[in-house]
C-alpha positions in Angstrom: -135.7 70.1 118.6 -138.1 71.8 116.1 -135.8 73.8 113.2 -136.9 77.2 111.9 -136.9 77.6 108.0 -135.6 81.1 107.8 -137.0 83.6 105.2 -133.5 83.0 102.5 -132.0 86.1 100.8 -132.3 84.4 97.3 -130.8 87.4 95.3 -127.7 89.8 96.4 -130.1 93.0 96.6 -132.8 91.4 98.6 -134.1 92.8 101.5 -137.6 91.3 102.0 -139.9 89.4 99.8 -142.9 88.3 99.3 -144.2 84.5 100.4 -146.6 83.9 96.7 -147.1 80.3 97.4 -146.7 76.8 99.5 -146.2 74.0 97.3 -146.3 71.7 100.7 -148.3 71.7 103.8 -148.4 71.0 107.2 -147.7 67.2 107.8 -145.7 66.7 104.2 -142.5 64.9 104.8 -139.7 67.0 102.9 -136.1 65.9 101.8 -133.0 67.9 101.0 -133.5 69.4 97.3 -138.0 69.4 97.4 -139.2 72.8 96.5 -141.2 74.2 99.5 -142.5 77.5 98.4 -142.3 80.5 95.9 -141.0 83.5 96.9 -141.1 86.7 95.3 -138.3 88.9 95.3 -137.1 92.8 93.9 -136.0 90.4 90.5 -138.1 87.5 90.1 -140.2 84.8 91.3 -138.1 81.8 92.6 -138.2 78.6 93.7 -137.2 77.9 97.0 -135.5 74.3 98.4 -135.4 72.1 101.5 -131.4 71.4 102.7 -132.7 68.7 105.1 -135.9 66.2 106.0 -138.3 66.2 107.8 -141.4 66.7 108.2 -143.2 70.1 107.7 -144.7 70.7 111.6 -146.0 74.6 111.2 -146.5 77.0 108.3 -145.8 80.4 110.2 -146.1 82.7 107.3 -149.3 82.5 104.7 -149.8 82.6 101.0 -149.1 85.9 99.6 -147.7 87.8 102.5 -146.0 90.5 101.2 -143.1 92.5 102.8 -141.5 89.1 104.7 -138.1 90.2 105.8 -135.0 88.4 105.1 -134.3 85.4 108.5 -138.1 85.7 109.5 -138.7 82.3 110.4 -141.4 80.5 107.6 -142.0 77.7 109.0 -140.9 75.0 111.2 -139.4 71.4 110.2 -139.7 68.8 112.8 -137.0 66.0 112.4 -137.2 62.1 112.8 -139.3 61.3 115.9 -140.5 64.9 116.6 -144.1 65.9 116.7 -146.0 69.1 116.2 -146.4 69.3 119.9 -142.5 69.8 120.4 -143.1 73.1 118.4 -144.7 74.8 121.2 -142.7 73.1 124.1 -139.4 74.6 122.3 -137.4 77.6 123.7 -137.7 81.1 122.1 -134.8 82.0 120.2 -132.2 84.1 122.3 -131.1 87.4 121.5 -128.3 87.2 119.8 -125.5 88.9 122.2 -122.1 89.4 120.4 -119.8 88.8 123.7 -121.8 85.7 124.2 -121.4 83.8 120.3 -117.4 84.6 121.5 -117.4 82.6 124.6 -118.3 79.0 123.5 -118.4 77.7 127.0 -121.7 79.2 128.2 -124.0 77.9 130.1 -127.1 79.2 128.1 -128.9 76.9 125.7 -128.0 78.5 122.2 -130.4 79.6 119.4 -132.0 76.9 117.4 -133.3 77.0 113.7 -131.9 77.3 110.4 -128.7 79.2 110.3 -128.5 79.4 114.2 -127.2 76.6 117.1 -129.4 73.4 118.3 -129.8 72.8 121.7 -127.8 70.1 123.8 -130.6 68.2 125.4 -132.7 65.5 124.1 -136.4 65.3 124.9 -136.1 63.5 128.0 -134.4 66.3 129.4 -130.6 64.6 129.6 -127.7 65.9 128.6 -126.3 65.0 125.0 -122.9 64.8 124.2 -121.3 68.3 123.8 -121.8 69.3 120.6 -118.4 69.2 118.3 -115.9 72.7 118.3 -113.9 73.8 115.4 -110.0 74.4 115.8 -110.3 78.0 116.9 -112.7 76.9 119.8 -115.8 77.8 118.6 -118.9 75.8 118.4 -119.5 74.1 115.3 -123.6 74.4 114.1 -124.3 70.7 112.5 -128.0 69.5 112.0 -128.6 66.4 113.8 -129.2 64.4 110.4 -126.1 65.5 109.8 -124.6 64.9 113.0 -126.2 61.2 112.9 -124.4 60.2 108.5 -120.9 62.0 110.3 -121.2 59.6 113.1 -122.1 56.6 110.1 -119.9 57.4 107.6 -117.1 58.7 110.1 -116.5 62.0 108.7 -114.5 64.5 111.1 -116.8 67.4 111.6 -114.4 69.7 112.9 -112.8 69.9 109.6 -115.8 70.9 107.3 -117.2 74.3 106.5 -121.3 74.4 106.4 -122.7 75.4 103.2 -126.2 76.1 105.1 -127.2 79.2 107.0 -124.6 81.1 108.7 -122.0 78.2 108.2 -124.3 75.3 109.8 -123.0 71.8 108.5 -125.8 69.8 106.9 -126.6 66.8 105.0 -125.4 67.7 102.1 -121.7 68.6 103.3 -121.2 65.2 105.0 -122.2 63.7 101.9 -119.7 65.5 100.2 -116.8 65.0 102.5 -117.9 61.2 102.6 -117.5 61.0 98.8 -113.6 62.9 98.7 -111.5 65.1 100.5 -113.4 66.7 103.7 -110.8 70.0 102.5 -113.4 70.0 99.7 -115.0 73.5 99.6 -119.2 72.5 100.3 -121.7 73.1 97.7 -123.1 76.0 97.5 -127.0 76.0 99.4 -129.9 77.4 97.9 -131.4 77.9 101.7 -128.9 80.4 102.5 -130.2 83.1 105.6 -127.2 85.3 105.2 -127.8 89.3 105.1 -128.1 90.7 101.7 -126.2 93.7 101.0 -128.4 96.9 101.6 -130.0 98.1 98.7 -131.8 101.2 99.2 -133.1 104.3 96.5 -130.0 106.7 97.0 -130.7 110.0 98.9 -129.9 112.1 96.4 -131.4 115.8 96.2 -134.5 117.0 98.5 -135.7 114.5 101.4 -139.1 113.3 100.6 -140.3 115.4 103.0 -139.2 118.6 101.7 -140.4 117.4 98.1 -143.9 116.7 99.1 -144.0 120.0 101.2 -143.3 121.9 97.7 -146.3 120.3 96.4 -148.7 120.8 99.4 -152.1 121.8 98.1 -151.4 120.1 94.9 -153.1 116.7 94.2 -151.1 113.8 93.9 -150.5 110.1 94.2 -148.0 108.7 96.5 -146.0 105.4 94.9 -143.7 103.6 97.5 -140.8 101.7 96.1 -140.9 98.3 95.3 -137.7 96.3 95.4 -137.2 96.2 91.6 -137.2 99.9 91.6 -135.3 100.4 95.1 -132.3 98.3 92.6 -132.6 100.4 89.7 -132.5 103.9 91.5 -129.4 102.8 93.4 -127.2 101.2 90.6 -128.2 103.1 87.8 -127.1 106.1 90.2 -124.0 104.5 91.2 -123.6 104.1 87.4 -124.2 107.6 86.4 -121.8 108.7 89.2 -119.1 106.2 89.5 -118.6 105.0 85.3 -116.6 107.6 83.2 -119.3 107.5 80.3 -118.5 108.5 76.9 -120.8 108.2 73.9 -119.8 107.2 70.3 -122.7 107.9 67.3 -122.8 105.9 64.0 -125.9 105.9 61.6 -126.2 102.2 60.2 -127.8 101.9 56.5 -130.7 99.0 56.9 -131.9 98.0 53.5 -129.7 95.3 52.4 -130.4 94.0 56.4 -133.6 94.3 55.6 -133.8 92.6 52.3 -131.7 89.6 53.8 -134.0 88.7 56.5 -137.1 88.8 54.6 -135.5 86.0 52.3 -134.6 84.2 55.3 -137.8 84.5 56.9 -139.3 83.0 53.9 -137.3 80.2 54.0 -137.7 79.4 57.5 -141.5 79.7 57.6 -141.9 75.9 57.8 -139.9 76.0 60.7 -142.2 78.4 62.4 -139.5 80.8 62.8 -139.3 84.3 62.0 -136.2 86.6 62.6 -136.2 90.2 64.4 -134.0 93.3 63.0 -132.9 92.8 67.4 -131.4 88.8 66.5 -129.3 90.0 63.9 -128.2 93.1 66.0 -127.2 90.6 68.8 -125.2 88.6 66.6 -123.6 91.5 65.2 -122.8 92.7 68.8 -121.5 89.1 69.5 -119.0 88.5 66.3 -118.0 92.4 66.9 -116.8 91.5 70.3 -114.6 88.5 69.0 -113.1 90.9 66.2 -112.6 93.6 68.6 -111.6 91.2 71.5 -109.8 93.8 73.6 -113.6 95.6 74.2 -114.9 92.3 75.6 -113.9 94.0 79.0 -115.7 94.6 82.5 -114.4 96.2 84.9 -113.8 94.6 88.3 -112.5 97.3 90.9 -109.3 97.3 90.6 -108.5 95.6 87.5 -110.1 94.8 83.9 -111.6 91.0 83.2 -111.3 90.8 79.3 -113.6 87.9 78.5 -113.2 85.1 75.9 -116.8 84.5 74.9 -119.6 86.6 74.2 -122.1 87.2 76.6 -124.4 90.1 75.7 -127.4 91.2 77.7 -130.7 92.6 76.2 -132.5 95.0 78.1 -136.4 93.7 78.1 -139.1 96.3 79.9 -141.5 94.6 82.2 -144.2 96.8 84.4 -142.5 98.2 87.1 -138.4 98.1 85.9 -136.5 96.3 83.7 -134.3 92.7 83.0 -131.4 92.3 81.0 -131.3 88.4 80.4 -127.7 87.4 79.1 -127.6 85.6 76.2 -124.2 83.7 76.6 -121.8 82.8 74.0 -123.6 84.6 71.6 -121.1 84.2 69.0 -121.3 80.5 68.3 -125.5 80.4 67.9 -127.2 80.5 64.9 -129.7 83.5 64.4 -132.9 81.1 64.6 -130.9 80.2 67.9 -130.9 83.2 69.3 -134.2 84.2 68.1 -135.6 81.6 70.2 -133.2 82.2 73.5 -134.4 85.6 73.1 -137.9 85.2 72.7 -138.1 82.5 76.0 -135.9 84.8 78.1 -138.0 87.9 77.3 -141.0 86.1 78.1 -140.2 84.6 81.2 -138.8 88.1 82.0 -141.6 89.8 81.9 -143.3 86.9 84.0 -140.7 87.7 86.3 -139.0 83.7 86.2 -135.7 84.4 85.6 -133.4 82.9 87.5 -130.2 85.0 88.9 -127.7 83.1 86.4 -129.7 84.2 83.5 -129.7 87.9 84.0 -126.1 88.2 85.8 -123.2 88.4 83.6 -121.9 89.4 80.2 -119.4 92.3 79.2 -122.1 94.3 76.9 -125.7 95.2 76.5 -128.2 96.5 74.0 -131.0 98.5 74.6 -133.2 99.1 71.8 -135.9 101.7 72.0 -136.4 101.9 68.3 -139.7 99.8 68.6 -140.9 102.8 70.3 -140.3 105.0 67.6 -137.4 106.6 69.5 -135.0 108.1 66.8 -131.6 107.9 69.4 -131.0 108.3 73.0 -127.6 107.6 75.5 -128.2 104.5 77.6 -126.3 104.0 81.2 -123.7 101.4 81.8 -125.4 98.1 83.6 -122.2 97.4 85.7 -119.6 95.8 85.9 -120.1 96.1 81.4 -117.8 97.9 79.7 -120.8 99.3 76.9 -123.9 99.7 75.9 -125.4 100.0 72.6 -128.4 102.2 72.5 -130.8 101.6 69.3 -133.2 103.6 67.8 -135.5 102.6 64.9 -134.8 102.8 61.4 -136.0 105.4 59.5 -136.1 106.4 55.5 -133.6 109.0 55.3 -132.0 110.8 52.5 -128.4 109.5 52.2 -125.3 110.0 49.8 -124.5 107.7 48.0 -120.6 106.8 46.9 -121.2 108.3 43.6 -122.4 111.4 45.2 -125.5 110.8 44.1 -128.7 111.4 46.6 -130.5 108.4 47.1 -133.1 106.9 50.0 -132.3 104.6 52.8 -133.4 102.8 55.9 -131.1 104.4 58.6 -130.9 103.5 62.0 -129.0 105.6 64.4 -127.1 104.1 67.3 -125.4 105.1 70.3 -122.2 103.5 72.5 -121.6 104.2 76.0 -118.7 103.1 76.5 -116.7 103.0 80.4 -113.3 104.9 79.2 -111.8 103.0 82.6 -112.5 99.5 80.5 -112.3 100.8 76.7 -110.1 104.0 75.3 -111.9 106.0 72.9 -110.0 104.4 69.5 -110.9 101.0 70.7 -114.3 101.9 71.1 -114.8 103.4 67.7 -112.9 99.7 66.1 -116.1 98.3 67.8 -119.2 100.0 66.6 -117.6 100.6 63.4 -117.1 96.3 63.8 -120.8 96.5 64.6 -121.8 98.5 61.8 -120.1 96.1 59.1 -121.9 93.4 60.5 -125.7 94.8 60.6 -124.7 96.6 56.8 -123.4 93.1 55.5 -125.5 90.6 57.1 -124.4 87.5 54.9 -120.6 88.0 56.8 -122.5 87.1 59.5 -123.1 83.8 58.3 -119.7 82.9 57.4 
């Protein structure tokens, strides 16, 4: 029978997305790992991959539709010696009736599509065999390619766990088993229809009713939500009202930082690279986090993960929201390294290409403003971090000098938010004062 590709939940916050393009078309043949479509969701655009072949019998859902909730079927993938004519001919999917998926012996023909059953009759209209259950009775979901290399290869379905939709066994989960143990925990799917967490702005304050009432009369424009924003609104409040913030201040003296990466700069010119103030405040960040190791902390609900490499995130603004690519194992890269990481995350950032690994992760951010002209500011804690460093830009100040004598200097003021649940207040201050011997002795850096 005809399968249904399912609208996947390709990030833990998605709700609905929107279909931007096909890269196939009615009649292509597919196999397991071909990129069907892109799909935009509240982070990024993504790729999104075939977990069986076949052939593609019906695009249901166009180019650019917007708003395509998560398990909307797609499409529809017609298997080896199906035609586009069995698409019509095939039974609407049931409604899906909790007493029934417990009773495994009924007589009604189960759902059929990705992440739901297949039906039990071939398309002469016999019986098959009765389709294989697990050891606590239930009915297992297998695709019949799958079905067909368990039979080849002998692999004992009842004793694999499907990596595809909703627990259905496919392709690649036979393979696996084939290869080693069938105990073996499946590879993780890219196609996976499971419900995403709901993400939704918190109601905090006045109901937008009441708020638009005040302002009755008054003209305005009204801007829904995107998804990007929906995220945003709902963590950085859970932030805000579930992280114990405190907030330690250090001014950081710039010159000889600055001095040092112009003579770099020159140096590297043949190389076509040219160094930020931001790639030597990542590094600074990174070897600051190995000197104060204990800091190199998130927290993880009921207990503290204290990390071994350093993996700090940079905020980057894009229209609409924000990113904070993870630039990992910071520590061990060179600063033309991480200039270039940086640059090629920001940029596919803002094209919004990211893929979840690259903006997931790491135990400290940096959020710098100072390009702005923004003298200081407090950021929020991107959970589960244990700080953020807040920068401002650098600006000539008049400063005392050890000799008591008044001089001028480049200052940049800098802020740490730090989650006292994670890191005390003592152990916070060993870190940006860490941080501030780096960025006012750069050459230690390179040591």
């Amino acid at each position: 029978m005809p399968i249904e590709i399912l609208m996947p939940a390709l990030s833990p916050t998605m709700e609905e997305g929107t279909l931007a393009k096909w890269l196939v078309s009615e009649g292509d043949s597919v196999s397991s790992g071909d990129i069907l479509c892109e799909i935009e969701t509240d982070k990024a655009t993504m790729e999104f991959e075939a977990v069986d072949e076949g052939t593609i019998g019906k695009i249901l859902i166009g180019d650019g539709s917007e708003g395509v909730k998560v398990n909307t079927p797609i499409a529809v993938l017609l298997e080896e010696g199906e035609e586009a004519s069995d698409i019509d001919s095939a039974p609407a999917p049931a409604a899906k009736d909790s007493a029934k998926e417990d009773a495994p012996d009924q007589d009604a023909a189960p759902e059929k599509g990705y992440g739901r059953g297949e039906s039990d009759a071939n398309d002469t209209g016999t019986s098959a065999p009765a389709a294989p259950k697990g050891s606590d009775g239930k009915r297992l979901f297998v695709t019949p390619l799958a079905r067909r290399i368990a039979a080849d290869k002998g692999v004992d379905l009842t004793e694999l766990s499907g990596s595809g939709p909703h627990g259905r066994i496919i392709k690649a989960d036979v393979e696996a088993a084939s290869a080693g143990s069938t105990k073996a925990k499946p590879a993780e799917s890219t196609q996976t229809a499971s419900a995403p967490a709901t993400t939704a702005a918190p109601a905090a304050g006045p109901s937008a009713d009441a708020v638009m009432k005040i302002y009755e009369g008054r003209a305005f424009e009204e801007i829904s939500l995107n998804g990007m924003r929906k995220t945003i609104a709902a963590r950085l409040t859970e932030a805000k009202q579930s992280i114990p913030h405190f907030y330690l201040r250090r001014d950081i003296e710039l010159d000889a930082l600055l001095k040092f990466r112009g003579e770099l700069n020159k140096q590297l010119e043949a190389r076509d690279v040219k160094l930020s103030v931001n790639d030597f405040i990542i590094k600074a960040c990174a070897l600051a986090l190995q000197t104060v190791s204990d800091a190199n902390a998130v927290w993880a609900g009921d207990r503290i993960l204290k990390l071994k490499p350093s993996d700090v995130a940079v905020a980057v603004a894009i229209e609409g929201g924000l990113f904070t690519p993870v630039l990992k194992d910071a520590e061990m890269k060179s600063l033309s390294t991480l200039s270039a990481e940086m640059k090629d995350l920001a940029t596919r950032a803002r094209d919004r290409k990211l893929a979840p690994h690259e903006y997931q992760g790491g135990s400290f951010a940096i959020s710098n403003l100072g390009m702005f002209g923004i003298d200081n500011f407090d950021a929020v804690i991107n959970p589960p971090h244990g700080a953020i460093l807040a920068v401002g830009a650098g600006v000539k100040k008049p400063v005392v000098g050890k000799d008591g004598e008044l001089a001028v200097a480049t200052v940049m003021s800098v802020t740490l938010s730090v989650d006292h649940r994670v890191i005390d207040g003592a152990l916070g201050a060993q870190l940006l004062s860490a941080i501030k011997d780096n960025l006012e002795n750069p050459m230690m850096m390179l040591a």
